[in-house]
C-alpha positions, 0 to 999 in steps of 0.5 A: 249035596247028594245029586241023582243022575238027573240032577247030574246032568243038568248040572253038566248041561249048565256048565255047558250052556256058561262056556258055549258062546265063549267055546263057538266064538274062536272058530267063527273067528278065527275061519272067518278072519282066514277066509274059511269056507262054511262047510271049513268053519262048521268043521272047526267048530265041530273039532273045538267042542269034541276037543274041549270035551275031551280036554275037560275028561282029561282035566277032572281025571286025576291019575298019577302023570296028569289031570287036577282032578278039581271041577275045571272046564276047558277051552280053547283060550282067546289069547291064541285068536289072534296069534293064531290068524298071524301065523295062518295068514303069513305060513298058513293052516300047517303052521298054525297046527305045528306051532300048537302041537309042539307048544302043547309039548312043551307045556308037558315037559316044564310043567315039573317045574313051573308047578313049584311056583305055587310057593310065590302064590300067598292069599295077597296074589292068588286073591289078587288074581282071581278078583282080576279074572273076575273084574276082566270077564265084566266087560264081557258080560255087559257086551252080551247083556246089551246084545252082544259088540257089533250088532245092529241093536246093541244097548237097546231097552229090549235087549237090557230088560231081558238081560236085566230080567234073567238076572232077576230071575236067577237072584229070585230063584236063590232067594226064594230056594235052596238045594237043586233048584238054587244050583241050578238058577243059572240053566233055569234062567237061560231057558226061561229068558230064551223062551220070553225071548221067543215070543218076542220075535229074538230067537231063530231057529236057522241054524238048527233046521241047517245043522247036519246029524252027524260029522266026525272030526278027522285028524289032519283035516286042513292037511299035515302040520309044519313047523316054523320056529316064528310060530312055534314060539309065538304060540309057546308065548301063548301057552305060558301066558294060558299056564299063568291064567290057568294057575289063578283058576286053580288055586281060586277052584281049590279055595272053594273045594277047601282043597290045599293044592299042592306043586304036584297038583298044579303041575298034573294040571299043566301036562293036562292043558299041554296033552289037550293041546297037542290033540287039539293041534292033531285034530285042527283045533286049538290050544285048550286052557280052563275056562273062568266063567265055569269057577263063578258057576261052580261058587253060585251053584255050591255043587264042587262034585267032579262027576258034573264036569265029567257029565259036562265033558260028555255032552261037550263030545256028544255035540261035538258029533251032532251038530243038530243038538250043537245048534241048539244053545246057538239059539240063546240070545245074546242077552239073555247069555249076559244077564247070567254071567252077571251073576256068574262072573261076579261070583268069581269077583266076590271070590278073589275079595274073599281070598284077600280077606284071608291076607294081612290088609292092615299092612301097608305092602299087602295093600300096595300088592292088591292095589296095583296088580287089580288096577293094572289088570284091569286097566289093560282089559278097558285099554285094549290099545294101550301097548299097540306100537309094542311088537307083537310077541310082547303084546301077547303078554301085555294084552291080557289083563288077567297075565297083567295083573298076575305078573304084578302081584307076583313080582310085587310080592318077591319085591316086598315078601321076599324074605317070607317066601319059603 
């Protein structure tokens, strides 16, 4: 489909909109859990969108030393929050930085390596995972669809007919149009269910009206990095976990731009991930992974040209330095948020089942693979307690649904194909 430039940007804008909660949510609480000021919390968020911007431009260019060059958008990842408080809490801000800085180096240097393990990654597995990362963002979209854990009216009949009404109104919009307007259903639905929301007394306008028009990130904000080898590996940990996540995200984007990836290909897409993160770390922000959400956006709208994610880059940068505009997609409900990624991330969903179909599911192994790594993945993302009396370098592993299930269709699959794997 041919976009005019206007077309484009409204496109990227709803990349951004699809991220933006999940981008914002990591400072709020990472400062607030570190007793950051306000002024210190504005400054963190300001940094993480710049640098998620800057992170995505790196990402969608492809050249010869990094950068996938498919529709992938960045973000800090939520494994790191809470290793993240760890290490700020116990050795402070300093530590937190070196500890990314240097993990995002090493991300650099392995990613030669870990990208030849595409060959470990036959339909079975990627299927496996993507349908994983899909059914693990479900209890995130029903949250926001209620209003959001924590708030004071969650579940309540406003909140579900609203999330439950943008919805409807983005399966109509697909129904009913083809084109444009079909790729952008889920921009349309966000700003149609913010205005309903509106009139119903649930949008407030505070945080622009007290949004500052300019702020520039600075390197080194929160003072010079140091260096621990305890953080250093915990947050090497994350990386790796962020590298297995990234690679399900990949190889699930590369189905639907029908585009082979190859070891070469994946490893551009690691040293990427490794040189967002050393900037991230020099700019006080944190480790940069690719945001899910955005593939379920990317398969609803059917619009797999890199320039949206370039104009989505952009944006991400401009806001970064103007956080009058920033405020601005603070002002979406929480449910209305919801009632999106219902469609998106079931877009993801409906993409891993999709790449099962292309594995021999007649056979007995494939399905005991498919069956236990979605169920395991799964498992750990509704039992979030299940491994809190393990310590806490192992739980970083076992915590995350996605690594989970990944790791089991992996290994399941050297345990019973190991002598198809060439």
């Amino acid at each position: 489909m041919e976009l005019r430039k206007s077309q484009t940007f409204f496109l990227g804008l709803q990349h951004v909109l699809a991220m933006y909660a999940g981008a914002v949510i990591v400072p709020i609480i990472v400062g607030s859990s570190l007793n950051l000021s306000t002024m210190q919390i504005a400054y963190l968020i300001g940094a993480d969108l710049l640098t998620s911007g800057i992170a995505t431009l790196l990402q969608v260019w492809r050249n010869r030393f990094f950068g996938i060059g498919l529709p992938v958008v960045l973000g800090c990842t939520f494994t790191a929050v809470f290793p993240m408080i760890a290490i700020g809490k116990e050795l402070g801000l300093g530590a937190i930085y070196g500890a990314i800085i240097t993990s995002g180096l090493i991300v650099f240097i392995i990613s030669h390596w870990f990208g030849k393990l595409v060959r470990f990654f036959p339909p079975v597995v990627t299927g496996s995972i993507v349908t994983v990362i899909g059914v693990t963002l479900v209890p995130v979209a029903m949250n926001n669809l209620a209003g959001g854990l924590g708030s004071s009216d969650f579940g309540s009949a406003m909140n579900l007919s609203l999330g439950f009404a943008v919805l409807v109104f983005i399966l109509i919009l697909n129904r009913l149009f083809k084109g444009y307007i079909q790729a952008i259903s889920v921009l349309l639905g966000l700003v149609v269910g913010t205005i309903a929301a509106f009139f119903l007394g649930m949008v407030d306008f505070t945080p622009v009206a007290e949004a500052s028009w300019a702020h520039i990130p600075q390197p080194f904000y929160f003072g010079l990095p140091t260096f621990h080898a305890s953080a250093i590996l915990t947050m090497t940990i994350v990386a790796m976990v962020s590298m297995v996540e990234s690679t399900g995200v990949f190889l699930a984007l590369g189905e639907i731009c029908e585009r082979k990836l190859t070891p070469k290909d994946l490893a551009h897409g690691y040293r990427a991930e490794g040189l967002a993160s050393i900037i991230g770390g020099i700019f006080n922000s944190f480790p940069y992974t690719t945001f899910s959400q955005n593939v379920g956006l990317v398969e609803l709208s059917k619009v797999r040209k890199t320039t949206v994610i370039v104009v989505c880059g952009i944006i991400l940068v401009v806001l970064g330095l103007v956080p009058k505009f920033a405020a601005l997609a603070t002002i979406i409900p929480t449910s209305v948020l919801g009632g999106a990624m219902i469609a998106m991330f079931g877009m993801v969903c409906a993409a891993g089942i999709r790449m099962l179909g292309k594995a021999d599911l007649t056979d007995s192994n494939t399905m005991l693979i498919a069956a236990c790594s979605i169920t395991l993945g799964l498992g750990v993302t509704v039992t979030p307690n299940l491994f809190a009396a393990f310590p806490s370098s192992v739980r970083i592993l076992l915590e995350s649904g996605i690594v989970v299930g990944a790791l089991t269709a992996v290994v399941l699959n050297i345990l019973f194909n190991y002598d198809k794997i060439k």
